[in-house]
C-alpha positions, 0 to 999 in steps of 0.5 A: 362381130363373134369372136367366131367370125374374127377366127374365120376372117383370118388364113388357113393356119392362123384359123387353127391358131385360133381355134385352138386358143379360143378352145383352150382358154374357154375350157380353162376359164369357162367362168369368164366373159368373152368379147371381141374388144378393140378388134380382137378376141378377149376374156375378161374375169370379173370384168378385168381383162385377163387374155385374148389374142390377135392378128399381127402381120405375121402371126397370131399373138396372145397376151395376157395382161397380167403376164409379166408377173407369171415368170414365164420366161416363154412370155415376152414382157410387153413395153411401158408400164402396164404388166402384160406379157405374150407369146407369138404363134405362126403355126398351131404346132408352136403351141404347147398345151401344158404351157398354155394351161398353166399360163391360164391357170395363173391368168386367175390368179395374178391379176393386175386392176386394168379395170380401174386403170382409168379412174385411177389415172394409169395407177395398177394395183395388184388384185387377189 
């Protein structure tokens, strides 16, 4: 599956969502790599995973994983150990662009390895 078709696949104003958050962030981090992973749209730069979004019940929620140390107080830190962060989206008008942007600008460079998460045994280090 495209991350085209995954956007298709869902209602009306949870496409636009989509879209709208798959726009931005390629135009933002047009130097990443892009894949549906584990079900759901994903960016990977240097094949450490940065963004993507997903389908909850109600909503669209985007995730960074590296969002918790954005100091972002719009970002809601996720549970447990790793450092990802997100945001929830029921209608496109919920998304402020400015917000969006610099998130994505940050997502370049505060980066947490998820790459090596395995070989390290759950161990994350801090890139960049």
């Amino acid at each position: 599956m495209s991350i085209q078709e995954f956007n298709e696949l869902q209602s009306n104003e949870d496409q636009k969502i989509c879209v709208v958050l798959m726009k931005e962030i390629g135009k933002h981090l047009p130097e990443a790599e892009s894949k549906i992973w584990h079900g759901h749209p994903v960016w990977f730069l240097d094949q450490n995973p940065t963004v993507g979004y997903s389908k909850l019940k109600d909503c669209i929620r985007l995730m960074f994983w590296s969002g918790a140390s954005f100091d972002e107080p719009e970002l809601k830190q996720g549970t447990g150990k790793f450092k990802d962060a997100s945001c929830r989206y029921t209608s496109v008008e919920e998304i402020n662009l400015y917000d969006l942007q610099r998130w994505l600008e940050k997502s370049k460079i505060i980066q947490w390895d998820y790459k090596n998460i395995v070989k390290k045994k759950g161990k994350l280090d801090r890139l960049k």
